[in-house]
C-alpha positions in Angstrom: 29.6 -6.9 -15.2 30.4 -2.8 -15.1 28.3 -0.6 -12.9 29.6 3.2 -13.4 28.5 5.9 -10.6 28.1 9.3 -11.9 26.2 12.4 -10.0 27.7 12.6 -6.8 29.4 16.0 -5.9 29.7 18.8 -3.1 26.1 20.2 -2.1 24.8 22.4 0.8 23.1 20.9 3.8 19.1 20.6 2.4 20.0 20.2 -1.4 19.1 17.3 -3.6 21.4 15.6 -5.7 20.4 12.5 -8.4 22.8 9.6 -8.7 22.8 7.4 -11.4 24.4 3.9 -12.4 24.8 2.9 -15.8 25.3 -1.3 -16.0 26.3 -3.5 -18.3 27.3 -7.2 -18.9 24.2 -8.5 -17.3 20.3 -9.1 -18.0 19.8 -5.6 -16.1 16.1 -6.3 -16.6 16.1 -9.2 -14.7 18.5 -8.1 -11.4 17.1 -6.4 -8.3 19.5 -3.3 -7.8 21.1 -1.8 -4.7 22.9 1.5 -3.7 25.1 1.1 -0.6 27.1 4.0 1.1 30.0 4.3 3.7 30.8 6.8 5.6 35.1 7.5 6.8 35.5 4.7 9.9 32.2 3.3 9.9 30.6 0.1 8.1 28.8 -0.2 4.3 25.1 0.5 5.0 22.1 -0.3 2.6 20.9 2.9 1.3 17.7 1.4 -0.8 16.9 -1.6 -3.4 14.9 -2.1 -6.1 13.0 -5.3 -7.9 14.0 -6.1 -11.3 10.2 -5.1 -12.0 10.7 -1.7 -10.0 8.7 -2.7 -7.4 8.8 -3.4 -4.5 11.4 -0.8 -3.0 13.3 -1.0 0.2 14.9 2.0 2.3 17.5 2.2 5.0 16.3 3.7 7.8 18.2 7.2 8.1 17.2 7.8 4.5 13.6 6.7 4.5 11.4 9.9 2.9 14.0 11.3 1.3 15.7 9.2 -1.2 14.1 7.4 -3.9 15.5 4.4 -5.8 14.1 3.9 -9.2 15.3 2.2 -12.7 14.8 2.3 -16.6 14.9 -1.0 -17.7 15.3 0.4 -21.5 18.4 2.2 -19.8 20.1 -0.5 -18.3 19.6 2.3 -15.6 19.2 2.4 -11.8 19.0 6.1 -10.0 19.0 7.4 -6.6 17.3 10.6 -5.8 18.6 12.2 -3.0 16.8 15.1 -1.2 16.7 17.2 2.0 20.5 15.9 2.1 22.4 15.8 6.0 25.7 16.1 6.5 25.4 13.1 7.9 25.0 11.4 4.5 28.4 12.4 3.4 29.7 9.0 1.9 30.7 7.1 -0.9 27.8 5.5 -2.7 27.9 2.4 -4.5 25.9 0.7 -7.0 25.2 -3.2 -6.6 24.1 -6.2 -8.0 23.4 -8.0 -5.1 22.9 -11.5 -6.9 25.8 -11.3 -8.6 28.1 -9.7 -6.1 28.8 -6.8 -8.0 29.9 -3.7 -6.8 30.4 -0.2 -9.0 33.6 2.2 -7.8 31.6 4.4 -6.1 31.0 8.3 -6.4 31.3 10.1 -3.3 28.9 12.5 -1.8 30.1 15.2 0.1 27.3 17.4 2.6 28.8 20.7 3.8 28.1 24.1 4.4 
């Protein structure tokens, strides 16, 4: 299994950023996807999941109505939208495959003015 992060960056309290995680070794079609973050000192939160199908979604709390988790099947593709970013969501993200235990090497996102 290889998950590989890309999109993450430095952006301005209130920007949007789109990450994206490329997977392979795997039926990707057939996997519910995950994006986890932590933050310096604290624990690994869920940030959203996705069904294999697309649907349904699920959302952490702090993020709920402003990111959006959504795949391409045809891409082996999972993305997470990011908008009206907080400092607050500074972290490093991860892509997962939760059924498989599978974790990508993260991209970090940094929120600051």
């Amino acid at each position: 299994v290889q998950l590989v992060e890309s999109g993450g960056g430095l952006v301005q309290p209130g920007g949007s950023l789109r990450l994206s995680c490329q997977a392979s070794g795997f039926t990707f079609s057939s996997r519910s996807m995950s994006w986890y973050r932590q933050a310096p000192g604290k624990e690994r939160e869920l940030v959203a999941n996705i069904w294999s199908s697309g649907e349904p979604t699920n959302y952490g709390d702090s993020v709920k109505g402003r990111f959006t988790i959504s795949r391409d099947n045809d891409k082996n593709t999972v993305y997470l939208q990011m908008n009206s970013l907080k400092p607050e969501d500074t972290a490093v993200y991860y892509c997962v495959v939760p059924a498989l235990r599978s974790w990508g090497q993260g991209t970090q996102v940094t929120v600051s003015a």
